[in-house]
C-alpha positions as CSV (number, residue, x, y, z in Angstrom):
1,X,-78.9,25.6,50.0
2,X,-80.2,22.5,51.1
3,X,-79.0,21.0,54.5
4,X,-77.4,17.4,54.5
5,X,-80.2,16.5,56.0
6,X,-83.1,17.4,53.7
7,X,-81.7,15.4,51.2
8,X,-82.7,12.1,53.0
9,X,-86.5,11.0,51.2
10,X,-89.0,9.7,53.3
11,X,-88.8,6.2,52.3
12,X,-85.7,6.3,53.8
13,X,-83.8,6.0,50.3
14,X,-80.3,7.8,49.5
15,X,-80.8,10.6,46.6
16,X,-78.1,12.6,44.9
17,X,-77.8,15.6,47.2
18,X,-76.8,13.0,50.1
19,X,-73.3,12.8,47.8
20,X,-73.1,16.7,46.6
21,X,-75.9,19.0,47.2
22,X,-73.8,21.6,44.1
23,X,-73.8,18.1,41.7
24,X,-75.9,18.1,38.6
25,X,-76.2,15.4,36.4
26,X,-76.7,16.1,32.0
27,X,-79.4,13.6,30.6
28,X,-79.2,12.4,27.1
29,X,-81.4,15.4,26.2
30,X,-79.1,17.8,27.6
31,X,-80.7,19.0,30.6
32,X,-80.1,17.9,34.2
33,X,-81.2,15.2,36.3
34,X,-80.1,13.5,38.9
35,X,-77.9,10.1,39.2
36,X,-79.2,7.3,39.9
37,X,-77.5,5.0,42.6
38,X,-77.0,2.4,40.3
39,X,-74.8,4.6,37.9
40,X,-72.9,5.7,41.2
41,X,-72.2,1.6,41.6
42,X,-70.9,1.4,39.0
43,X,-68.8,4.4,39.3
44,X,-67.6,3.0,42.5
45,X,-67.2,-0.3,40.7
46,X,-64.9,1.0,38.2
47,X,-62.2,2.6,40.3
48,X,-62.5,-0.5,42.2
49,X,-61.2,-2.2,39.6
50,X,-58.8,0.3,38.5
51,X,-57.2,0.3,41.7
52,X,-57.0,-3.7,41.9
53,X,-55.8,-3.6,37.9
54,X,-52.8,-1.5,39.2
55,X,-52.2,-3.7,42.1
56,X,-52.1,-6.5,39.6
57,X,-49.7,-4.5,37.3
58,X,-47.5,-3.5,39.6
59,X,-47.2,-7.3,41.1
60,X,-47.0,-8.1,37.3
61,X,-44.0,-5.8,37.4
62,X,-42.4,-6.5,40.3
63,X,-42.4,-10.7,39.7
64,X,-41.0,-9.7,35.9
65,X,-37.7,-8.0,37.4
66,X,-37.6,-10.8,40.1
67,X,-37.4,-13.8,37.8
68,X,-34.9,-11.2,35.2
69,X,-32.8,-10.5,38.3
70,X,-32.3,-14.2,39.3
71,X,-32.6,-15.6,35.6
72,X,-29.2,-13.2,35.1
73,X,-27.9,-14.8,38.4
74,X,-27.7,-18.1,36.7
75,X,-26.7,-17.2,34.1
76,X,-23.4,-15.3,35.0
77,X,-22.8,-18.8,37.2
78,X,-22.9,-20.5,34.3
79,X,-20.7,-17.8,32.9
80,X,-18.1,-17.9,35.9
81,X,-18.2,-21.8,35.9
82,X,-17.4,-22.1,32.2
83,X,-15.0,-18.8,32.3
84,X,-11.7,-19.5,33.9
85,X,-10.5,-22.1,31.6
86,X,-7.0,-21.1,31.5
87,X,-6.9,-22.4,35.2
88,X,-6.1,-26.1,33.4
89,X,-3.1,-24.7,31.7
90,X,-0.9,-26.8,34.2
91,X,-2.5,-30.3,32.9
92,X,-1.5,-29.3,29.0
93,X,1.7,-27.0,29.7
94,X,4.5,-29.5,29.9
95,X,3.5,-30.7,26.6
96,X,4.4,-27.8,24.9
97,X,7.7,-28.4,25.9
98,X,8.1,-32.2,25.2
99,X,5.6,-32.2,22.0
100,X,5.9,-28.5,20.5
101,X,9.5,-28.6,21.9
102,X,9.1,-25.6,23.0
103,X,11.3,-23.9,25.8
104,X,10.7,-22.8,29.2
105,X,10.6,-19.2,27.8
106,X,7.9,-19.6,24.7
107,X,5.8,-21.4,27.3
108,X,5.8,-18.7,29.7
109,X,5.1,-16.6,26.9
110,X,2.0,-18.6,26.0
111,X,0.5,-18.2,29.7
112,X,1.7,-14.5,29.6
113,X,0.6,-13.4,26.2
114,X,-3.1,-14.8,27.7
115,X,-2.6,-12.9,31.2
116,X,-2.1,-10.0,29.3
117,X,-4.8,-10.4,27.1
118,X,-7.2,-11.1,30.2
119,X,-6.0,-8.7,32.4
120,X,-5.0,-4.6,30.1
121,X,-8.1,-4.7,28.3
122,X,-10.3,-5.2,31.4
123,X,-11.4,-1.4,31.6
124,X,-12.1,-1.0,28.3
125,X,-14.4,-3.9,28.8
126,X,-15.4,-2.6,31.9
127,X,-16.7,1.0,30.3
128,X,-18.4,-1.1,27.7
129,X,-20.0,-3.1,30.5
130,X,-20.9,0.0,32.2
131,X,-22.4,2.0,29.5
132,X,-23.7,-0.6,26.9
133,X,-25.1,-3.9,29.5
134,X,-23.1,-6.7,30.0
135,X,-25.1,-8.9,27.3
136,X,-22.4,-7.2,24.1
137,X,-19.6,-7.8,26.5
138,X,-21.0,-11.8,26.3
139,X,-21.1,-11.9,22.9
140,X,-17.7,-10.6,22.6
141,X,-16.4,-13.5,25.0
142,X,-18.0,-16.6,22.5
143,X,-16.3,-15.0,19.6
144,X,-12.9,-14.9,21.5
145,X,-13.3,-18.2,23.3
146,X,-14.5,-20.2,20.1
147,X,-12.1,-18.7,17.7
148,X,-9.1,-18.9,20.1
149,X,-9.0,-22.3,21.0
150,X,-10.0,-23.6,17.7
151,X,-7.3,-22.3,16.5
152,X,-5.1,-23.8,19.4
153,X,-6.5,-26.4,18.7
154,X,-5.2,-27.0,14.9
155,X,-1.6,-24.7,15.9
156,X,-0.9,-28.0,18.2
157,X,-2.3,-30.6,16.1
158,X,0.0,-29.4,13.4
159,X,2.9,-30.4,15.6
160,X,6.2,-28.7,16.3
161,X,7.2,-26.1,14.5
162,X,10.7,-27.1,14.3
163,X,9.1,-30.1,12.4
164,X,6.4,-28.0,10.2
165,X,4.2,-27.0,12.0
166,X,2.3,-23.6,12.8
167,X,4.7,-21.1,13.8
168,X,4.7,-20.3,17.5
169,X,3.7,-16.7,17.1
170,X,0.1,-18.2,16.5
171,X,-0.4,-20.4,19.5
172,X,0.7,-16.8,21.4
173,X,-2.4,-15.3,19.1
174,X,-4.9,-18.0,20.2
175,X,-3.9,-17.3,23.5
176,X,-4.5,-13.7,23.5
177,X,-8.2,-14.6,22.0
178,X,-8.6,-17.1,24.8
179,X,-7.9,-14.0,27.3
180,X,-9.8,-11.7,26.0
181,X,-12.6,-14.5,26.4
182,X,-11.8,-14.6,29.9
183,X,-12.1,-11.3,30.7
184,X,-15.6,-10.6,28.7
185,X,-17.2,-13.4,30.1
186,X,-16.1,-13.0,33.4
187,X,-16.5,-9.2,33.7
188,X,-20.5,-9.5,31.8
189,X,-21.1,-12.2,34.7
190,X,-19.8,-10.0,37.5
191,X,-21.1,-7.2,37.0
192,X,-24.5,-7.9,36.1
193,X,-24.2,-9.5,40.0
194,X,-22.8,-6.7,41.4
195,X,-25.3,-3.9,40.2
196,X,-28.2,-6.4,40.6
197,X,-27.5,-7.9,44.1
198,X,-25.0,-4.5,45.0
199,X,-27.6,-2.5,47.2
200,X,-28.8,-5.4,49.2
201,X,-27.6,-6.8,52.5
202,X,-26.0,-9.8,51.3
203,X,-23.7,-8.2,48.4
204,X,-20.9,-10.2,49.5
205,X,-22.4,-13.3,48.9
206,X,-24.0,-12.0,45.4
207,X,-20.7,-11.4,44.0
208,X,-18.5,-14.5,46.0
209,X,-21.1,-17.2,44.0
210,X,-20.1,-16.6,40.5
211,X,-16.1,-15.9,41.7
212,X,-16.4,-18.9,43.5
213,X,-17.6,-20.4,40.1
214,X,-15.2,-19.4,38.1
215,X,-12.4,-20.6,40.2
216,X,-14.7,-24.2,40.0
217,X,-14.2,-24.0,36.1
218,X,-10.3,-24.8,36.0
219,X,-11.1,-27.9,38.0
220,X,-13.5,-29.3,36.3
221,X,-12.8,-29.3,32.8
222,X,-9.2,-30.1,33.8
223,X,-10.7,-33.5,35.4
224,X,-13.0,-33.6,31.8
225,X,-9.5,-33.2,30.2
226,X,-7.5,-35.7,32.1
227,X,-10.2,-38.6,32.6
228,X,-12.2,-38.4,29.4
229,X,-10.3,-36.9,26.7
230,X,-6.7,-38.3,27.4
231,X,-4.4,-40.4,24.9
232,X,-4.0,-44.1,25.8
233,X,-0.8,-45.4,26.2
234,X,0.8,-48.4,24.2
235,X,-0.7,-50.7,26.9
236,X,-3.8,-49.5,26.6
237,X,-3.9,-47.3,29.7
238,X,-4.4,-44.0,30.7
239,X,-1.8,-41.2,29.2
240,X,-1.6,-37.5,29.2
241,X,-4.8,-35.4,27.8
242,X,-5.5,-35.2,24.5
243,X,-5.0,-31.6,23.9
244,X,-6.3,-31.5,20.3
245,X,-9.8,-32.7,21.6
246,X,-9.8,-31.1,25.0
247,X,-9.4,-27.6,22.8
248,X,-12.2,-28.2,20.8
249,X,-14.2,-29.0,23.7
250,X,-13.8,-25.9,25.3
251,X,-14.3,-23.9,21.9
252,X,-17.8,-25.3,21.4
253,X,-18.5,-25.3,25.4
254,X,-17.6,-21.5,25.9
255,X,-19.1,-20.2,22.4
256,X,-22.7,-21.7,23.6
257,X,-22.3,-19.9,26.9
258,X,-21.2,-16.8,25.6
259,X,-24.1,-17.0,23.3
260,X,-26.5,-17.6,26.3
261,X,-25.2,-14.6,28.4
262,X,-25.9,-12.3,25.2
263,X,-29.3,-13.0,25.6
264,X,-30.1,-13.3,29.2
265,X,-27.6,-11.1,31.5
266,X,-29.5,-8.0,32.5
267,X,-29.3,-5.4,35.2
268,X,-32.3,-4.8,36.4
269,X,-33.7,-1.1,37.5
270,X,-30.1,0.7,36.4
271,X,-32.1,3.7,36.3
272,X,-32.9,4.1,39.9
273,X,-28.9,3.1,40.2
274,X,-28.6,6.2,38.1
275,X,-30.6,7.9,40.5
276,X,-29.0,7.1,43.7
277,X,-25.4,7.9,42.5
278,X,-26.7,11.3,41.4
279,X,-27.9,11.8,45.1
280,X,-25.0,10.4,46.5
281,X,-23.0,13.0,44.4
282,X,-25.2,15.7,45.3
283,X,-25.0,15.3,49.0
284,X,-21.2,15.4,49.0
285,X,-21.2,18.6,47.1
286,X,-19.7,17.5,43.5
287,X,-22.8,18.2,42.0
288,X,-23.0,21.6,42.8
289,X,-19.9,22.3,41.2
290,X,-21.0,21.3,38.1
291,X,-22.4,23.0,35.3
292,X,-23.5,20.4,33.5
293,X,-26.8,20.0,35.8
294,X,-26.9,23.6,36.2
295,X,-28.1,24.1,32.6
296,X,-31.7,24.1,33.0
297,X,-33.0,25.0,36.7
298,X,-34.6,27.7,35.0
299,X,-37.3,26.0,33.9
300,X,-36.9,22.8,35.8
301,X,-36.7,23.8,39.2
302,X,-37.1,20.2,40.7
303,X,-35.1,17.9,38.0
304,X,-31.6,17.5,37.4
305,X,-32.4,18.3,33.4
306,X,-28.9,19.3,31.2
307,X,-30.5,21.1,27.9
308,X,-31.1,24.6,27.7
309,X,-34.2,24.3,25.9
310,X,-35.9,27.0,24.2
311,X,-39.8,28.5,24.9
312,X,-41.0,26.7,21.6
313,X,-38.8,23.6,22.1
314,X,-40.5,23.4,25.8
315,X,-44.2,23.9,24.5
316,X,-43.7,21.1,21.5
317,X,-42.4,18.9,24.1
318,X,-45.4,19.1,26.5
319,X,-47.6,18.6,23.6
320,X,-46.2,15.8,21.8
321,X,-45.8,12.5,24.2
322,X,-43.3,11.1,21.3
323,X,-41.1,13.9,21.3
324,X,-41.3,14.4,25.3
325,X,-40.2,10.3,25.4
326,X,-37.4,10.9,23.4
327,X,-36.4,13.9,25.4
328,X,-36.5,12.0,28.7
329,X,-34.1,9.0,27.6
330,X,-31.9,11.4,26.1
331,X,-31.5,13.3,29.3
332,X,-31.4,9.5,31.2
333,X,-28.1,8.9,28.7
334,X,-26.3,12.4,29.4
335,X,-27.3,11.9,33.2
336,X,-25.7,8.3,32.8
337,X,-22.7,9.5,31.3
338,X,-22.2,12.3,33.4
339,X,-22.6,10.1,36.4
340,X,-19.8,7.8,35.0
341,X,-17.5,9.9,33.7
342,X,-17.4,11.7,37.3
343,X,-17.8,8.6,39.5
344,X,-14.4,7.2,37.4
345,X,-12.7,10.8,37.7
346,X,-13.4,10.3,41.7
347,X,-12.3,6.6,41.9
348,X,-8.7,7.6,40.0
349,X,-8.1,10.5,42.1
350,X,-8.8,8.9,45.3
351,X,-5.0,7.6,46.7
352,X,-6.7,4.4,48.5
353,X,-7.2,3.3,45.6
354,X,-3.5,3.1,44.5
355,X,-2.8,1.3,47.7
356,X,-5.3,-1.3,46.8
357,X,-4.2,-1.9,43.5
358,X,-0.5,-1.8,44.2
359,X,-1.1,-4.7,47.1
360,X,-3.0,-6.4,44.2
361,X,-0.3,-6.6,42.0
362,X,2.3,-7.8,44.8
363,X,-0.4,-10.6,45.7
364,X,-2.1,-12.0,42.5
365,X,1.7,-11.8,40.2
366,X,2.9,-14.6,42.4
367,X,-0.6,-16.3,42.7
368,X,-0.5,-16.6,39.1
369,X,2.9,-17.7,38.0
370,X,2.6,-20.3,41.3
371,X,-0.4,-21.8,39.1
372,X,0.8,-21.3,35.7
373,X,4.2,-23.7,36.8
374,X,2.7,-25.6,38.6
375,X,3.3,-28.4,36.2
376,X,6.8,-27.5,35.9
377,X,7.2,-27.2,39.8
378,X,6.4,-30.5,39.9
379,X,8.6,-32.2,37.3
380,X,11.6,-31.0,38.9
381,X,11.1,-32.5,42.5
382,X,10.9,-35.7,40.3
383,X,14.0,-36.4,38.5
384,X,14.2,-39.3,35.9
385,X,14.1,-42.2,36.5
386,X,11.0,-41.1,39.4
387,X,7.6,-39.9,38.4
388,X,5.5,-37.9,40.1
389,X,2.9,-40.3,41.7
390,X,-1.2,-39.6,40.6
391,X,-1.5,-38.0,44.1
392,X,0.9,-35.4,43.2
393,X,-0.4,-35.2,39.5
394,X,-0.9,-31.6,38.0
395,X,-4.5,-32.4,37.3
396,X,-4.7,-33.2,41.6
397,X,-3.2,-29.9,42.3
398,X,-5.1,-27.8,40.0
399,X,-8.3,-29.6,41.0
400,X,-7.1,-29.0,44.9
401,X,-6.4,-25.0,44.4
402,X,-9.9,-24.9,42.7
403,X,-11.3,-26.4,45.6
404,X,-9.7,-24.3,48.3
405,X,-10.3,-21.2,46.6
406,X,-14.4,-22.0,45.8
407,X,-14.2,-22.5,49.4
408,X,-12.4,-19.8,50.3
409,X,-14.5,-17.0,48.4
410,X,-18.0,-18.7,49.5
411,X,-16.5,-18.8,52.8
412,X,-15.3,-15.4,53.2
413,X,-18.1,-13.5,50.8
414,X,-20.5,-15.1,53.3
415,X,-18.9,-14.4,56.8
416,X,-17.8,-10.5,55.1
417,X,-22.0,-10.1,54.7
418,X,-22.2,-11.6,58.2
419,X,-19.5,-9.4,60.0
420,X,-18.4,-6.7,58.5
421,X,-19.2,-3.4,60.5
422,X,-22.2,-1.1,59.2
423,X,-22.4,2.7,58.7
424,X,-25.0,5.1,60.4
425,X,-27.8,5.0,60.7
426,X,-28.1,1.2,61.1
427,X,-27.2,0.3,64.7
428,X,-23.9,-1.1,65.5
429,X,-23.2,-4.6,65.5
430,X,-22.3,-6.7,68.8
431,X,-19.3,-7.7,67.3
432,X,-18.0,-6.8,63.9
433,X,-15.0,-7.9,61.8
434,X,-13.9,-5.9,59.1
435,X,-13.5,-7.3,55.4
436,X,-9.7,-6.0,55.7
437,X,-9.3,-8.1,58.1
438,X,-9.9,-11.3,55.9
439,X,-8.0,-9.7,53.4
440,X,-4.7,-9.5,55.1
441,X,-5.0,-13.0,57.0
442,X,-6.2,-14.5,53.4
443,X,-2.9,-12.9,52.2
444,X,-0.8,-14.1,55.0
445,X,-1.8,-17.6,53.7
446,X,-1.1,-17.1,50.4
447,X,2.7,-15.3,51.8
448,X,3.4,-18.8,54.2
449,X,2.6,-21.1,50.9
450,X,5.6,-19.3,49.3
451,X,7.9,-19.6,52.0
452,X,7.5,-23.2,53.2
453,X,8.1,-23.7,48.8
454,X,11.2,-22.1,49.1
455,X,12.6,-23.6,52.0
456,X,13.7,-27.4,52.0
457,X,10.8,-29.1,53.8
458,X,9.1,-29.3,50.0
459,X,12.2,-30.6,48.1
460,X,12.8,-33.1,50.6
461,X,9.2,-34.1,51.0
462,X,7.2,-33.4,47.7
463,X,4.4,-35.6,49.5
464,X,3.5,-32.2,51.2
465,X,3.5,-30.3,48.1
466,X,-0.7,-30.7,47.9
467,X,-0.8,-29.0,51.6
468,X,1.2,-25.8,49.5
469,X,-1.7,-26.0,46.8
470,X,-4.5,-26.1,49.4
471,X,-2.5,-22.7,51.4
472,X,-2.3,-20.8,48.2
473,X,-5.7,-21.7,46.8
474,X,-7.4,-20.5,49.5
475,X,-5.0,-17.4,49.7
476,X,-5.4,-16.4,46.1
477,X,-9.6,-17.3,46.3
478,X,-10.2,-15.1,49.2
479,X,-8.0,-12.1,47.8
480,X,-9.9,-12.8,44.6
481,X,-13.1,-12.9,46.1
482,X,-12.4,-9.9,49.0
483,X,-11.3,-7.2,46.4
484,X,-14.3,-6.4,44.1
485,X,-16.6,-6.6,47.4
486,X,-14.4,-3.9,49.2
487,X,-14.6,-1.7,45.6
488,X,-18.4,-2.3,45.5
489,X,-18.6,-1.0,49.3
490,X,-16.0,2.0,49.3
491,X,-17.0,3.6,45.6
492,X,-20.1,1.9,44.7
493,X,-21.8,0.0,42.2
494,X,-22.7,2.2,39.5
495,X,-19.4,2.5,38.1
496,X,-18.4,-0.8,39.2
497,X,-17.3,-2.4,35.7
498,X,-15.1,0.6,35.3
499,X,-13.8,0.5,38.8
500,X,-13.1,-3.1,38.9
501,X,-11.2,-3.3,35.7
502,X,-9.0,-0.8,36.5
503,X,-7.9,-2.9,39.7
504,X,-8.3,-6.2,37.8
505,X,-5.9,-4.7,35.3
506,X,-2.9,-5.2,37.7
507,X,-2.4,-9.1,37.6
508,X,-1.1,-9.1,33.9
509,X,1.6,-6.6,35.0
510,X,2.3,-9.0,38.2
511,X,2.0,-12.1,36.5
512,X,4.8,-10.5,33.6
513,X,6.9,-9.5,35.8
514,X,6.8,-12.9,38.3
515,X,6.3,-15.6,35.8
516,X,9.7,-13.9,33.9
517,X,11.2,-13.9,37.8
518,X,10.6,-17.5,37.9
519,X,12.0,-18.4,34.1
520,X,14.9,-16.8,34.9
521,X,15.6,-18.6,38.4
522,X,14.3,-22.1,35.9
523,X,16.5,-21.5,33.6
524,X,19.7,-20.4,35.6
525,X,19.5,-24.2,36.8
526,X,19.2,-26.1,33.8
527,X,22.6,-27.9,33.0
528,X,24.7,-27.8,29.8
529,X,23.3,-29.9,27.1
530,X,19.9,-29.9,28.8
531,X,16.5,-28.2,28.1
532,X,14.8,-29.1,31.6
533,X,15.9,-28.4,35.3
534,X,15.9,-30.4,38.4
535,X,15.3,-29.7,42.4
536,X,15.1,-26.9,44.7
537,X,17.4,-24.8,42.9
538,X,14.8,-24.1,40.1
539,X,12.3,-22.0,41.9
540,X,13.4,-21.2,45.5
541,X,14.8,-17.9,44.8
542,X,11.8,-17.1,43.3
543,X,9.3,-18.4,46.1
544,X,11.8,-16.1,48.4
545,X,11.5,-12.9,46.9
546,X,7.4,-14.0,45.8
547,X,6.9,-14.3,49.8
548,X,8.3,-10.8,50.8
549,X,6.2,-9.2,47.5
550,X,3.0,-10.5,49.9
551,X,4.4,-8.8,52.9
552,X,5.2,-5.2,51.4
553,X,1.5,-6.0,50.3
554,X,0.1,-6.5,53.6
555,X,1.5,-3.2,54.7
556,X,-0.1,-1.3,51.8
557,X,-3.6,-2.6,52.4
558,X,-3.4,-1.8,56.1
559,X,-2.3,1.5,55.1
560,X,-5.3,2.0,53.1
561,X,-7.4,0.8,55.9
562,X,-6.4,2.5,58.7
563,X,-3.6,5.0,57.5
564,X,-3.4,8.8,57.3
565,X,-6.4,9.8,54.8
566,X,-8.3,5.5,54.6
567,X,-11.3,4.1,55.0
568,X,-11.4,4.0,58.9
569,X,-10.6,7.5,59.0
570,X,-13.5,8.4,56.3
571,X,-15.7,6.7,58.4
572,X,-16.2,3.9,55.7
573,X,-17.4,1.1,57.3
574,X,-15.6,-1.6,55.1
């Protein structure tokens, strides 16, 4: 064997045995020679430009899921902008009443049917979200949006039924369109947010932007409503909205964003989501007890596979790429399903979770009939021959809650991101501030707006009414805005759809059962011969007992949080 050395030629030249003394070379003839340098070149050449193709790839790659992760983003903003719609319900509400002649009762009834709508079906939506992508659950919401208001649209243009028009039972089926539409536009938007932005240090923020946004929505396309498309009076001034126009205008406006969604909401890399719940599941010992990823260790020792395959199945899948392609995103689906079948089985059986939704339901019930009568609220501290001044207008108040609560769920997504304590093994924080925290002093707000509307500082001075508004808006936002970040943090993001609907589901009960409270306490102080009610005696009760509902709530959060079996005592770092 030659030495390293006595491969070196005297001209002082580089020959093959300098690389490989064993190396042999096949000439075109078929015997051996050695290599020259310049073939080695352009050896070297080659996987130099392999390596710096795959570099190029991979950036290729990595700037594809950016711009679809952010292209999504705006999207679902423009989603949550365009989404909460029924917000303006207090600029066109009233005229049900003097227009459809409808009563207190069918009005509620319209606002309820479309709670409903929004809220029950939110975890069937959710699993769809979950399992299918968000971009079906978009497409769903410009069916429901364009279909249900254009059909509001004609039900009021065809007048009172009591005068031959559309029966009422179809304005309460437009409604429940319009709801549904809320909830699948909203829930595509969120979500996408939530699994794309969910891992990251600023989480909070990711998901407060578009819920900030779609508390925006009501206020905006009330002010569209109330300044563009209004009626003009006899003198040629400014009247109420034109609710046959301002319909239509949110059909066409919703259906074109729904349509957008469908085609660019993504969630980017839910595979390696996939992955990381798996993990998670593993390390706290549920998936050892399950049989389902037991299946196949036997022949894949290092893989989480769930067939049983067969010898022969196993060789024709090593030997057909096709075949072996299929196989792995069939296995990705069952691993998918499994994961969030058991991450849902988890998040039901865990008792924190019942505290969370129960305070939910005590909170957003009155936050929703406060909004829904708002229109009402103020005709009563008004009566005839007064008016309600333009400072004390619905279209002000809705306009003011939609401020305070952007504000409040930008504000409070951002400081939760900023504050909020973090788990091992990242070091502690000099000073922390737990997103419970914001929660109950957000909900305290929201509790003191009640009570100074049921004592008799309001109906004595309805010029403070707006400084109620701005109390409960920011109340109601944060709440809003704290609840889906605290689900994301405690259970995760892979089954967040799911998990979030189930919670989101609550409202509709709440709303039911407070926005009946309040028709009952509206309609106990209307006088004989009269279809409309006048002064404190029409809501206080209500606001009363609405006030001591955010209280009991309160207490169930902070049992969550720091209670026998919560968070605190989990070690979650919420």
């Amino acid at each position: 064997m030659h030495s390293r050395n006595s491969s070196h030629s005297r001209n002082g030249h580089i020959n093959t045995l300098d690389f490989d003394s064993h190396r042999k070379a096949t000439s075109a003839n078929g015997g051996t020679r050695s290599p020259s340098p310049h073939g080695l070149l352009r050896d070297d050449d080659s996987l130099l430009s392999d390596v710096v193709d795959g570099i190029i790839e991979r950036d290729r790659r990595k700037m594809q899921r950016l711009v679809t992760k952010y292209l999504s983003f705006a999207s679902a903003i423009l989603s949550c902008l365009c989404a909460g719609s029924i917000a303006a319900f207090s600029i066109y509400g009233h005229l049900f009443l003097s227009r459809l002649m409808y009563t207190q009762f069918q009005v509620n009834a319209v606002s309820i049917a479309a709670e409903l709508a929004m809220y029950l079906p939110v975890p069937i939506f959710g699993y769809l979200c979950d399992r299918y992508s968000p971009r079906p659950l978009s497409l769903l919401a410009a069916f429901f949006f364009g279909s249900g208001y254009l059909l509001a649209a004609f039900t009021y243009h065809s007048g009172a039924p009591t005068r031959g028009g559309w029966p009422f039972g179809v304005m309460i089926l437009a409604f429940v369109g319009i709801g549904m539409g809320t909830s699948c536009m909203y829930l595509s938007a969120v979500t996408t947010c939530a699994k794309n932005f969910g891992r990251g240090k600023h989480k909070g923020l990711a998901l407060a932007i578009p819920i900030a946004a779609f508390g925006l929505s009501g206020m905006w396309q009330s002010q569209i409503g109330s300044r563009l498309l209004y009626e003009e009076t006899a003198n040629g001034g400014q009247g109420d909205v034109d609710v046959f126009k301002f319909f239509l205008f949110l059909s066409g406006t919703l259906f074109s964003v729904g349509l957008i969604g469908a085609v660019i909401l993504k969630v980017v890399d839910e595979d390696e989501l996939i992955e990381e719940g798996v993990e998670e599941l593993e390390s706290s010992g549920l998936l050892e007890e399950s049989a389902f990823f037991h299946r196949s260790n036997a022949y894949e020792p290092n893989g989480y596979g769930t067939i049983d395959a067969t010898h022969e199945e196993r060789f024709h899948l090593q030997h057909d790429s096709a075949a072996q392609k299929a196989y792995d995103d069939e296995e990705e689906e069952r691993k998918k399903t499994w994961l969030l079948n058991a991450e849902t089985r988890r998040f039901l059986g865990d008792h924190t979770m019942w505290f969370l939704a129960g305070g939910f339901f005590l909170v957003t019930g009155p936050g929703e009939a406060f909004i829904n009568n708002l229109g009402t609220i103020i005709t009563t501290l008004y009566p005839p021959p007064s008016t309600a001044p333009a400072s004390n207008s619905a279209t002000t108040h809705v306009s003011i809650i939609a401020l305070t609560s952007t504000l409040a769920r930008l504000v409070t997504g951002t400081l939760s991101d900023l504050l909020a304590p973090t788990s091992p093994p990242s070091p502690p924080k000099r000073f922390a501030l737990s997103r419970l925290a914001f929660l109950l002093a957000s909900t305290a707000l929201l509790t003191l707006a009640f009570l100074l509307l049921a004592s008799p500082l309001i109906a004595t001075h309805p010029s403070a009414l707006p400084l109620v508004s701005a109390l409960a808006g920011t109340g109601y936002g944060a709440v809003f805005s704290l609840t889906p970040i605290i689900i994301s943090v405690v259970w995760g993001v892979q089954n967040f759809g799911t998990n979030w609907g189930v919670v989101a589901m609550v409202p509709a009960a709440g709303a039911t059962v407070w926005s009946a409270v309040y028709s009952l306490v509206y309609q106990a102080g209307v006088r004989h011969g009269d279809t409309l009610c006048w002064g404190r005696g029409c809501f206080a009760a209500s606001f009363w007992a609405m006030g001591v509902s955010g209280l009991v709530a309160m207490g169930l959060w902070a049992w969550a949080w720091r209670g026998r079996g919560g968070w605190v005592a989990r070690g979650i770092a919420v």
